[in-house]
C-alpha positions as CSV (number, residue, x, y, z in Angstrom):
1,X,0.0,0.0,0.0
2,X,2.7,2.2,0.8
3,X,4.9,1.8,-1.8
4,X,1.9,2.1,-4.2
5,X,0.9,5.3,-2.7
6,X,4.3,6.8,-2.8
7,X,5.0,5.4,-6.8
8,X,1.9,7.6,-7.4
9,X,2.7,10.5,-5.3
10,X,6.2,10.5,-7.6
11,X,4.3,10.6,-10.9
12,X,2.2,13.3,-10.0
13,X,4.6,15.4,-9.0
14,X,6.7,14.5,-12.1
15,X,3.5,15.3,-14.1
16,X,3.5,18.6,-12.4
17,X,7.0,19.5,-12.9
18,X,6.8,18.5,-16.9
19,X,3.8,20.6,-17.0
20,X,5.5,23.7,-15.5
21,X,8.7,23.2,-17.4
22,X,6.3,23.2,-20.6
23,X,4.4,26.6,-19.8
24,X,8.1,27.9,-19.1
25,X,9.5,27.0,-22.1
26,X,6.5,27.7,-24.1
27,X,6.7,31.1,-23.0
28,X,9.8,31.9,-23.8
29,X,9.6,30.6,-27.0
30,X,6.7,32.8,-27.6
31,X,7.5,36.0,-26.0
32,X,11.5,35.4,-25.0
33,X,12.8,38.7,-26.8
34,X,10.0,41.0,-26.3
35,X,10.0,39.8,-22.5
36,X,13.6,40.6,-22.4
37,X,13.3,44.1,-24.0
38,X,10.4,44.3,-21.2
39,X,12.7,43.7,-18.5
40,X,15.5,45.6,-19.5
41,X,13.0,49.1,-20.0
42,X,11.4,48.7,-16.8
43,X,14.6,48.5,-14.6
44,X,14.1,52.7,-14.6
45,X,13.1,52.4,-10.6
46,X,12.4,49.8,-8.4
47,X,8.9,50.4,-7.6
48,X,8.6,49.5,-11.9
49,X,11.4,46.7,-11.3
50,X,9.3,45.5,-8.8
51,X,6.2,45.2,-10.8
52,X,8.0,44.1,-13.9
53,X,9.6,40.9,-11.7
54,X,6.4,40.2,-10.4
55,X,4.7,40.2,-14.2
56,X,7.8,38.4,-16.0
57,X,7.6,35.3,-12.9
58,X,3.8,35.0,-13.2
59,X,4.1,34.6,-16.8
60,X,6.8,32.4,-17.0
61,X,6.2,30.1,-13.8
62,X,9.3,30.2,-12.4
63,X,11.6,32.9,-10.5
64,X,14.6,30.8,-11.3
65,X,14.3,32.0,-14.9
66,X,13.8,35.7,-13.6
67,X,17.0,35.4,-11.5
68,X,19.0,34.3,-14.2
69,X,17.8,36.6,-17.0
70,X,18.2,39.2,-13.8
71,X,21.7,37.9,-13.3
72,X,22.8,38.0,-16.7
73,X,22.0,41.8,-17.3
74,X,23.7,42.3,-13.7
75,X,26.9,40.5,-14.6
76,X,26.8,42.6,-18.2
77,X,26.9,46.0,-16.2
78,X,23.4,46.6,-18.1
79,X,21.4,47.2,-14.5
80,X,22.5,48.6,-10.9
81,X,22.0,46.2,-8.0
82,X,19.1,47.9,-6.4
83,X,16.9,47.9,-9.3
84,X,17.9,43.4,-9.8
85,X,17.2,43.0,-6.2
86,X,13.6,44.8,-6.9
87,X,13.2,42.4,-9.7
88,X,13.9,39.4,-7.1
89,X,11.5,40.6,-4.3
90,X,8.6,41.3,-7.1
91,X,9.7,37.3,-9.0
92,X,8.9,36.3,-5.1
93,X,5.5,37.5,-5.1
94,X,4.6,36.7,-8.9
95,X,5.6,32.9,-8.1
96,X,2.3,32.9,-5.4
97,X,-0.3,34.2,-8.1
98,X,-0.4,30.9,-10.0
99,X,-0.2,28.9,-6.4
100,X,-3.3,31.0,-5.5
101,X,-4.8,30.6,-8.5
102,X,-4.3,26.8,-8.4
103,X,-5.6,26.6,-4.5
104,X,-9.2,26.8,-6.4
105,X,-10.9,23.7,-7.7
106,X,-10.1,24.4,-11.4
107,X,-9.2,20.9,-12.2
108,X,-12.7,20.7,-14.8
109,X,-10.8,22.8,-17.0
110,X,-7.8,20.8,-17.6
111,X,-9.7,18.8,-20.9
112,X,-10.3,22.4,-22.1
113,X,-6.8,23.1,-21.9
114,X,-5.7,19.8,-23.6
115,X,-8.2,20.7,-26.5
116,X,-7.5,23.9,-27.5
117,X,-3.4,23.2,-26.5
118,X,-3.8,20.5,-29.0
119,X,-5.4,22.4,-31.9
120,X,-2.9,25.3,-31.2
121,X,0.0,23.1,-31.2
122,X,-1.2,21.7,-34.6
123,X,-1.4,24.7,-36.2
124,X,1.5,23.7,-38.7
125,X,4.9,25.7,-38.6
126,X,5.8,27.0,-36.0
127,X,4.2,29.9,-34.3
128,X,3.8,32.1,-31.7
129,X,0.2,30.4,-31.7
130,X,2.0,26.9,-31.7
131,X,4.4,27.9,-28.4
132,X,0.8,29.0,-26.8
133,X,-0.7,26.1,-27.1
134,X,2.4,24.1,-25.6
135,X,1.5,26.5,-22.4
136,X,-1.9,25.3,-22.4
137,X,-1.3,22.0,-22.6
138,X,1.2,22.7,-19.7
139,X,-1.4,23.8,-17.6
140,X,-3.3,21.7,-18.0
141,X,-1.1,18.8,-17.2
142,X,-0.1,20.8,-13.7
143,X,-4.2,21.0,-13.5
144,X,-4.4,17.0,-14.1
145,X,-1.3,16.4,-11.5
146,X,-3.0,18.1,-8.8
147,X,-5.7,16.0,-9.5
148,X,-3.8,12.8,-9.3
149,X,-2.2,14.2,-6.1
150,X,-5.4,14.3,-3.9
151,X,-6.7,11.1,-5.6
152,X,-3.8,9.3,-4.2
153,X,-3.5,10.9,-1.3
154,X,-6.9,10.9,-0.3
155,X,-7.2,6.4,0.3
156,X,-4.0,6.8,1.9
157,X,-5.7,8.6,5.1
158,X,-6.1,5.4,6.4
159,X,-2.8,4.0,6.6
160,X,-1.5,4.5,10.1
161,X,2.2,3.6,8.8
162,X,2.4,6.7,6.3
163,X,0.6,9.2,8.6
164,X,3.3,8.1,11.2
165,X,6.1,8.9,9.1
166,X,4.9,12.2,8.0
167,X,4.3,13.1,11.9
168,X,7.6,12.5,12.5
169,X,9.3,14.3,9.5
170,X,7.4,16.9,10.1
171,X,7.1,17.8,13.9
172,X,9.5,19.9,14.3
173,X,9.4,23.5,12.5
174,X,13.2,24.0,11.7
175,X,13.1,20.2,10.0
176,X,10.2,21.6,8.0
177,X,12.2,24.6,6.7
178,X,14.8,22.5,6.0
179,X,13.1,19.6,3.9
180,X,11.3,22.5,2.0
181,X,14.4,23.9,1.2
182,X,15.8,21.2,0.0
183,X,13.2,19.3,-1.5
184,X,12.7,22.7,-3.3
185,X,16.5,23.0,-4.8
186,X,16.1,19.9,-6.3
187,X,12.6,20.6,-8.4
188,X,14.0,24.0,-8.8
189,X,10.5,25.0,-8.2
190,X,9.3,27.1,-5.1
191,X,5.7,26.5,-7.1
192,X,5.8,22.8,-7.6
193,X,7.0,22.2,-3.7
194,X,4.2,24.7,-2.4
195,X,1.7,22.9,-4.5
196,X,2.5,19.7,-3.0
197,X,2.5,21.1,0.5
198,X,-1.3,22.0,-0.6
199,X,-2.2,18.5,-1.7
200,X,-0.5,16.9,1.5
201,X,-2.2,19.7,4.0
202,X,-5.7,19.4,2.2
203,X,-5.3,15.4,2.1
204,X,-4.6,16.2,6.2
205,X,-1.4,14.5,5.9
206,X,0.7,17.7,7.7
207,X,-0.9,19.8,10.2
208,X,-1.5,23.5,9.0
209,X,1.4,24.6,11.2
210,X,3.9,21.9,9.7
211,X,2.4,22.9,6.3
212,X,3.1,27.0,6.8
213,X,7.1,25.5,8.0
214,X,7.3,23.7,4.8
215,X,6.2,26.8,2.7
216,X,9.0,28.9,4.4
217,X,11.3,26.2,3.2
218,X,10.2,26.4,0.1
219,X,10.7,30.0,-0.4
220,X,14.2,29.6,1.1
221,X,15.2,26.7,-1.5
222,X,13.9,28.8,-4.3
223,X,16.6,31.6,-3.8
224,X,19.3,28.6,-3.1
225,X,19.0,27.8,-7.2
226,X,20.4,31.2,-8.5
227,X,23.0,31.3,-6.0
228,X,24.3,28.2,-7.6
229,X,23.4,28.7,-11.1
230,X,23.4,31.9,-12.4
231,X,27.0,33.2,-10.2
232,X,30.2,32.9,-11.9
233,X,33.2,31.7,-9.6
234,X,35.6,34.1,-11.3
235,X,33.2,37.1,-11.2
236,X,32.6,37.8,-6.9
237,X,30.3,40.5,-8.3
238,X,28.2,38.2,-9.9
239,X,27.3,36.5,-6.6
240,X,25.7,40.5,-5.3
241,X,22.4,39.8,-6.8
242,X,21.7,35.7,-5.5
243,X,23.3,36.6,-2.1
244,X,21.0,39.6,-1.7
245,X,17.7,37.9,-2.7
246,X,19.2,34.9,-0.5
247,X,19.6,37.4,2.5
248,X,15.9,38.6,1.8
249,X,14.3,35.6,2.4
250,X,16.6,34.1,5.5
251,X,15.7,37.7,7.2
252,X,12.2,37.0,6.7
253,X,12.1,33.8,7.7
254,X,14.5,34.6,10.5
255,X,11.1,37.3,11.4
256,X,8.3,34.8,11.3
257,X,9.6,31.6,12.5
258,X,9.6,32.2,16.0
259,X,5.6,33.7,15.4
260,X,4.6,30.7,13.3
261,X,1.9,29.1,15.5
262,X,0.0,32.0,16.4
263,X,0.4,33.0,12.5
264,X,-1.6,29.1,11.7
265,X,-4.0,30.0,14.4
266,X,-5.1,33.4,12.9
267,X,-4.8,32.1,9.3
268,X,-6.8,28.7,10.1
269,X,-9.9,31.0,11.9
270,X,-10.2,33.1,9.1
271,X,-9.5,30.2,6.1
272,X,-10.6,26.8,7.1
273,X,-9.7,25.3,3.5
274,X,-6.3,24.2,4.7
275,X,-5.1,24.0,0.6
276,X,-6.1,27.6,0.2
277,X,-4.8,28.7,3.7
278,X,-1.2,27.7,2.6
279,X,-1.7,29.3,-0.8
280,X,-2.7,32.4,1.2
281,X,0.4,32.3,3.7
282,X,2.8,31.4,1.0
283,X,1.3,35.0,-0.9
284,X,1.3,36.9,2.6
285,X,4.8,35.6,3.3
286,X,6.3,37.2,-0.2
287,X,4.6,40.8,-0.3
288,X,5.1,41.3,3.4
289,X,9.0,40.6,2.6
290,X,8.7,42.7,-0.3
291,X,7.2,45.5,1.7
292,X,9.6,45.3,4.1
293,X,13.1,45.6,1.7
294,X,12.0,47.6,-0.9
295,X,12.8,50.9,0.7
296,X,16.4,49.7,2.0
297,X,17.5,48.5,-1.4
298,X,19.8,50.7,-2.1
299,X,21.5,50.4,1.1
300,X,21.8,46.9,0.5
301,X,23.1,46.9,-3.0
302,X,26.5,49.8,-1.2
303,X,26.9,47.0,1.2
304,X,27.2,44.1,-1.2
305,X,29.1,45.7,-3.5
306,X,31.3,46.7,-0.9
307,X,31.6,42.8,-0.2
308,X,31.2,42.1,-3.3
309,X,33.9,43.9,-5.5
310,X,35.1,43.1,-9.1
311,X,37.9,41.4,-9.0
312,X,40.9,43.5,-10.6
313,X,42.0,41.4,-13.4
314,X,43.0,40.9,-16.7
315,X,39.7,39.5,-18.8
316,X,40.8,36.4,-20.5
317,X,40.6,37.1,-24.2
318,X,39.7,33.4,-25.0
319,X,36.9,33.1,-22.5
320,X,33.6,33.5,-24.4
321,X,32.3,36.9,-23.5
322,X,28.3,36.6,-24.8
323,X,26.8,33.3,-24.8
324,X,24.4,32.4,-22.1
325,X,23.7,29.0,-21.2
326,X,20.5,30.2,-19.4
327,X,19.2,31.6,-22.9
328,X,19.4,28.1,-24.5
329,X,15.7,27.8,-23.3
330,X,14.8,30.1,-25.9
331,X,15.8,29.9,-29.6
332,X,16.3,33.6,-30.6
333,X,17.7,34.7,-27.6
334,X,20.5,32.0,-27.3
335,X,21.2,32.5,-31.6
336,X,21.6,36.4,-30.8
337,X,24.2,35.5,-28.0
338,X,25.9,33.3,-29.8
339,X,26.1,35.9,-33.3
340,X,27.4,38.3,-30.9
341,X,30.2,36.0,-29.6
342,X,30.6,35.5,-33.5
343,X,31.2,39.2,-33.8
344,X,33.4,39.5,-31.0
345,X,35.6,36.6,-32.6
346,X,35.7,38.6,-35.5
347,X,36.9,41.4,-33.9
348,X,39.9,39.7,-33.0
349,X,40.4,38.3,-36.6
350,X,40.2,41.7,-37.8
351,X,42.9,42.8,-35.4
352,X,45.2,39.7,-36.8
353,X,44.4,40.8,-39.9
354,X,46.0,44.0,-39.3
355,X,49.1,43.2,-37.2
356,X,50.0,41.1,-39.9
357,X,50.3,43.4,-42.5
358,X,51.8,45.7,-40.2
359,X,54.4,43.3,-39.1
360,X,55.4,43.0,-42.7
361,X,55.3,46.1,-43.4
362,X,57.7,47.7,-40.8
363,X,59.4,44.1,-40.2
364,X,58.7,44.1,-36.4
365,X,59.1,40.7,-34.7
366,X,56.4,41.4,-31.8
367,X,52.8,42.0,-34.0
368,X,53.8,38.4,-35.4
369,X,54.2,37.1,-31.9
370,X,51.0,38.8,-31.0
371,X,49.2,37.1,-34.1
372,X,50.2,33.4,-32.7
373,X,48.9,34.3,-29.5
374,X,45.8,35.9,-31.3
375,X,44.8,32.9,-33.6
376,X,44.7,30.9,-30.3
377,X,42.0,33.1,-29.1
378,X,40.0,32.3,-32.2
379,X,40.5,28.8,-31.7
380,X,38.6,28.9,-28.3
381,X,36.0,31.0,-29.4
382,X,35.3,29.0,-32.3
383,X,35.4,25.8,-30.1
384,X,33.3,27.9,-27.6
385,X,30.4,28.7,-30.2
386,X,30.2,25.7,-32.0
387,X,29.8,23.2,-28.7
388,X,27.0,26.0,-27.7
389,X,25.1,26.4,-31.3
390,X,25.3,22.3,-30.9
391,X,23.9,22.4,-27.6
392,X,21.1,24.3,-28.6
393,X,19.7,22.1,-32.2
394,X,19.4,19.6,-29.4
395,X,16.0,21.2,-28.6
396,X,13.6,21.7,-30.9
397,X,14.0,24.5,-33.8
398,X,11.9,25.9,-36.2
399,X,13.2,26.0,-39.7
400,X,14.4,29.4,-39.8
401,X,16.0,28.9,-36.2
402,X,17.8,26.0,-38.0
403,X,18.7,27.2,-40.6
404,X,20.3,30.7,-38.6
405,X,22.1,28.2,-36.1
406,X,23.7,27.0,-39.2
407,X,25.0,30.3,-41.1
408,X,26.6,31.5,-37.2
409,X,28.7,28.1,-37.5
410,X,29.5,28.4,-41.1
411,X,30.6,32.1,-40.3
412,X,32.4,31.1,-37.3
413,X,34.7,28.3,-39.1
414,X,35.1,30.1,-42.0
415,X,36.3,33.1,-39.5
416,X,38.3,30.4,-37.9
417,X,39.7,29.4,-41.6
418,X,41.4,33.1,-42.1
419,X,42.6,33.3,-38.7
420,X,44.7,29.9,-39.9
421,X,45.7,31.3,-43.0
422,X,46.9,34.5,-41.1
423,X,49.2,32.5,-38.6
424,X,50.3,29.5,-40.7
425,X,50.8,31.8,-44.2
426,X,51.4,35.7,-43.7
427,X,52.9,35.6,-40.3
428,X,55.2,33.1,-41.5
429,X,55.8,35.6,-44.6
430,X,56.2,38.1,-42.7
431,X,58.6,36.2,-40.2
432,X,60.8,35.3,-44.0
433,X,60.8,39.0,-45.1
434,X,61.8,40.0,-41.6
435,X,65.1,37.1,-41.4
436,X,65.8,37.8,-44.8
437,X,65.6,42.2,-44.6
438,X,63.9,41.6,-47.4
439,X,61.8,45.8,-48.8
440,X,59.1,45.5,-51.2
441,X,59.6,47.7,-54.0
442,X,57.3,51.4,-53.4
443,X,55.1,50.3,-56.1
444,X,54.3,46.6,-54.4
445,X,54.6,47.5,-50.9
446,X,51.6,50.2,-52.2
447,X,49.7,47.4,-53.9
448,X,49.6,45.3,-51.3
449,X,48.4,48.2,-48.7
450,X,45.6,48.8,-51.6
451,X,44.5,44.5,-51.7
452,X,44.6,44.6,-47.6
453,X,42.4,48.0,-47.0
454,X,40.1,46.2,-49.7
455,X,40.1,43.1,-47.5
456,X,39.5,44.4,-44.4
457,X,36.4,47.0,-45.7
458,X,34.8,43.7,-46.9
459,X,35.5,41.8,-43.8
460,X,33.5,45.1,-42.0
461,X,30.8,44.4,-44.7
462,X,30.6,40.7,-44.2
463,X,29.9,41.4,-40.4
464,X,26.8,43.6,-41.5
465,X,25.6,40.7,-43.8
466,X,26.1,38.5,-41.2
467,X,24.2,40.8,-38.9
468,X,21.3,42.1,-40.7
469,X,20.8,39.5,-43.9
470,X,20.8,42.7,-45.9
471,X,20.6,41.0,-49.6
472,X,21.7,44.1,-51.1
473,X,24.7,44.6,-49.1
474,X,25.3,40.3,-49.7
475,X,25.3,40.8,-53.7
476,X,28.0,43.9,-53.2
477,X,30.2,41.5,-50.7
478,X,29.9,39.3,-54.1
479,X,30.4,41.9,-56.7
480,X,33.6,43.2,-54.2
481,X,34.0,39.1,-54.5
482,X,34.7,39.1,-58.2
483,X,36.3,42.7,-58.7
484,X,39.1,41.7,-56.1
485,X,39.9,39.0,-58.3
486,X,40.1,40.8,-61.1
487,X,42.6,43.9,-59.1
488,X,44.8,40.4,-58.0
489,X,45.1,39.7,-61.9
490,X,46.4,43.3,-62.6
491,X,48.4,43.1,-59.9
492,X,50.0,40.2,-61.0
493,X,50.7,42.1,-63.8
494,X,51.9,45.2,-63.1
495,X,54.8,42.7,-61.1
496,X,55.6,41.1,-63.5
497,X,55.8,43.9,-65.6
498,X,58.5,45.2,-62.7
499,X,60.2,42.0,-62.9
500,X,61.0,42.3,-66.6
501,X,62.4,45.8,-66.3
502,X,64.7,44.2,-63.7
503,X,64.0,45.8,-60.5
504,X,66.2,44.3,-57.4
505,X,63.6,44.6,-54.4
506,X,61.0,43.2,-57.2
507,X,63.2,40.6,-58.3
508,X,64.3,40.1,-54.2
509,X,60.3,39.8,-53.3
510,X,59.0,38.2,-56.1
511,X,57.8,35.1,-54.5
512,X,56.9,36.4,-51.2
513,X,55.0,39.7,-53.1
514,X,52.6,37.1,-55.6
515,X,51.9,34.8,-51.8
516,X,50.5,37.8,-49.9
517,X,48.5,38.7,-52.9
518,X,46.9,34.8,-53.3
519,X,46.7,34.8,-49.1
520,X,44.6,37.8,-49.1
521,X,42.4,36.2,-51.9
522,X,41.6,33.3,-50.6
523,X,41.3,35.2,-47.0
524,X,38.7,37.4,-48.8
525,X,36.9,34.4,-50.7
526,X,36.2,33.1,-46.7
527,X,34.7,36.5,-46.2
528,X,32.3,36.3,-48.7
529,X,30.8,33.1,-48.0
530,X,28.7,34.7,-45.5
531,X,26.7,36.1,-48.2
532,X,25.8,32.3,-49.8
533,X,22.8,32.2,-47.5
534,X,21.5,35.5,-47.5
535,X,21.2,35.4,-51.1
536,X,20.1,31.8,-51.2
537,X,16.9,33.0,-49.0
538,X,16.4,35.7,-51.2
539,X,16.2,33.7,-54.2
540,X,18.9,35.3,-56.0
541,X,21.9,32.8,-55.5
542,X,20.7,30.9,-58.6
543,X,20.9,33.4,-60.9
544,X,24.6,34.7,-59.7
545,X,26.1,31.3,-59.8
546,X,24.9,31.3,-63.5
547,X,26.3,35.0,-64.3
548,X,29.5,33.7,-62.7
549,X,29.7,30.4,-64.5
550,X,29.0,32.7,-67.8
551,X,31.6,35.0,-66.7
552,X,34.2,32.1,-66.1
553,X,34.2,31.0,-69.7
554,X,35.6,34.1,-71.3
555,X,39.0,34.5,-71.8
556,X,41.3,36.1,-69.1
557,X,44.0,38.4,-69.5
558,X,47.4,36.6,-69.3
559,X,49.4,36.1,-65.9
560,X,52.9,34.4,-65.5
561,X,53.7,33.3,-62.0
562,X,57.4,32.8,-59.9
């Protein structure tokens, strides 16, 4: 009997937790930017903070997800303590709205919910309409697990053996706390553990006092999650905003533990539904805590970040500086991260890109040095992006989504290609014209200058591509494509040309002069491939290949070679 009982009792509550974790995500696939753009414009005060935490955790079912998004824009400088901390105290009270709602016999609706889920879901590609009805059928599978909760709970009122044991775990209040807590951290769900507390206090497992212990736990396990989650251990400042909402809720619990039995008393005269009671402490609980902090916020956020301070150190260039493994829940957000890492990574491309020309150029050792040490950067980052892109086509993508995933690791290795070609072909020129004290002639060192400014303005013009999918600004990348070949061709040339009038430096330079020219060629031809997909979605990449192919077959101007 027992074992039966609990088996049940550990499928509803797994029912309950796949139902909230489908309303979450189904939220944030349908609203993920526009909630983050929400957040970010309401951290103006912390009265609006406040309300905007509270809106954002109702929504999304879950305060953990607040925190982290919270966290994130903490860690990125993009929003003062005191305004984040506001955002925690109103994500504490927007996680008791659905718990209050849910403390009401609603469980009719739950076939509704599966119906019009259902025909939502179906709806074909998808949609925002699609993600919506993901949430429905999300509640109404946290609507069908409360259901199975009491069912099984409710026969189980006669077994003396399991109404023994949960006496004795939960006698004493500080126990209570504790196995909230904990039982709390490992859902990650202050909702799912308070809703359980309902079903075992309405079933008259837990005495109302036992079941009021149990909720503080539960609110203190909720906080426990960010702390471990969304800090970073090299960052101490990133710890300001989990510590502080941590602090919150031990102060608060700290206030009304030692009043908790006359608290049940007062509660259970006024609310005799025992479910509902809990639901109602569990609401009190929050917005009294919130009342009570959100006027010494700002005294709070001086004192952690007085204990609290950045650490003083060199940022590791390697170490990726955008993607968020909390955004992986939602597609567009995690795809923006991880174009932006691409961005910074070509940053540091562009920067090899022009140490190495300057190396060669003034024949000094050290910018070839820095280059090494540069490519290794874009190595990591490269390695960094593609294990997260990966991570995220785990989950399930729309086509579009799929198909953008794609283009940011295309763009990345090919970024990663001309990085190599930079360290393994012009450094190592340069390093040659450097042993050797070797001087282009004025005429090829200007040549050269003119192929590398034209490589680096359409390495500038690849990142806006790559950015905005501008087709226009694609078909001049490709235009720049073809007209760089043709200037490599005339350089060619004109170098030859030099050759035969029997210039020394020409004649000294010759091979190294006609390398740099084919390295920055094929380091421009990895440049343009960004704009292969853009034109490809706008229908046009057909028609260029085909100009191209006709443009191949006519006859080229001579070139000789070293």
């Amino acid at each position: 009997m027992g074992s039966i009982v609990l088996l049940d009792l550990m499928g509803g509550v797994a029912l309950l937790l796949w139902g909230l974790h489908m309303v979450h995500s189904g939220i944030l696939r349908a609203f993920g930017p526009d909630l983050r753009l929400f957040l970010a414009k309401a951290l103006h005060n912390r009265f609006s903070a406040f309300a905007a935490g509270l809106g954002l955790t109702a929504l999304l079912q879950s305060s953990t997800a607040t925190a982290l998004i919270t966290s994130s824009f903490a860690a990125e400088g993009l929003v003062s303590l005191a305004p984040a901390l506001a955002i925690m105290l109103g994500a504490n009270v927007g996680t008791t709205l659905i718990v209050q709602v849910l403390s009401f016999n609603v469980a009719a609706v739950a076939p509704v919910l599966f119906i019009v889920g259902l025909v939502a879901f179906r709806s074909g590609p998808r949609s925002r309409i699609k993600d919506l009805g993901r949430v429905s059928i999300g509640l109404g599978l946290m609507l069908l697990a409360l259901h199975i909760l009491l069912d099984t709970l409710a026969p189980a009122e006669s077994a003396p053996g399991v109404r023994v044991f949960m006496a004795a775990i939960t006698g004493d209040p500080v126990l209570c706390i504790l196995i909230g807590a904990v039982v709390t951290w490992l859902v990650h769900s202050s909702v799912a553990s308070v809703l359980l507390v309902m079903s075992l206090a309405y079933s008259q497992f837990i005495s109302p006092y036992a079941a009021f212990a149990l909720v503080l736990g539960a609110n203190l396990g909720s906080a426990i999650n960010p702390l471990l989650e969304g800090a970073r251990r090299d960052n101490p400042a990133s710890y300001r905003l989990p510590i502080g909402n941590l602090v919150n809720r031990l102060i608060g619990i700290a206030l009304v533990a030692p009043f908790l039995r006359p608290i049940t008393e007062h509660v259970e005269a006024w609310q005799p539904d025992l479910a509902k009671a809990t639901a109602l402490f569990h609401i009190a609980f929050n917005v009294a805590t919130a009342a009570l902090f959100i006027g010494v916020l700002d005294t709070m956020a001086r004192l952690l970040e007085r204990l609290l301070p950045k650490r003083a150190q060199e940022t590791d260039p390697s170490r990726p500086r955008y993607i968020d493994e909390s955004a992986l829940e939602t597609p567009s957000l995690a795809l923006a991260d991880a174009a932006r890492e691409v961005l910074y990574m070509g940053d540091h491309v562009e920067a090899m890109l022009r140490k190495v020309m300057a190396a060669m150029t003034t024949n000094d050792r050290a910018l070839v040095d820095q280059v090494s040490k540069m490519d290794n950067t874009v190595d990591s980052l490269n390695e960094a992006i593609k294990l997260y892109v990966t991570k995220l086509t785990r989950g399930s993508l729309d086509e579009r989504e799929g198909q953008r995933a794609m283009e940011i690791v295309a763009f990345a290795i090919n970024l990663e290609h001309v990085g190599d070609i930079i360290d393994k072909n012009l450094s190592e020129l340069a390093t040659k014209k450097i042993k050797h004290r070797m001087h282009f002639s004025a005429e090829g060192a200007e040549e050269l200058s003119a192929f590398h400014r034209r490589t680096i303005d359409s390495l500038r013009l690849a990142f806006g591509v790559f950015m905005s999918g501008d087709a226009s600004e694609a078909r001049k990348l490709l235009t720049e494509k073809a007209a760089l070949r043709a200037a490599e061709l005339a350089a060619v040339d004109r170098h030859l040309e030099r050759l035969r009038e029997g210039r020394p430096e020409t004649i000294e330079t010759t091979s190294l002069h006609l390398d740099v020219l084919r390295d920055l060629r094929r380091i421009h031809s990895h440049i343009c491939s960004v704009a292969y997909p853009v034109l490809d979605a706008a229908g046009e990449l057909a028609a260029i290949r085909e100009a191209a192919a006709a443009a191949a077959e006519l006859p080229a101007p001579a070139a000789g070679g070293s």
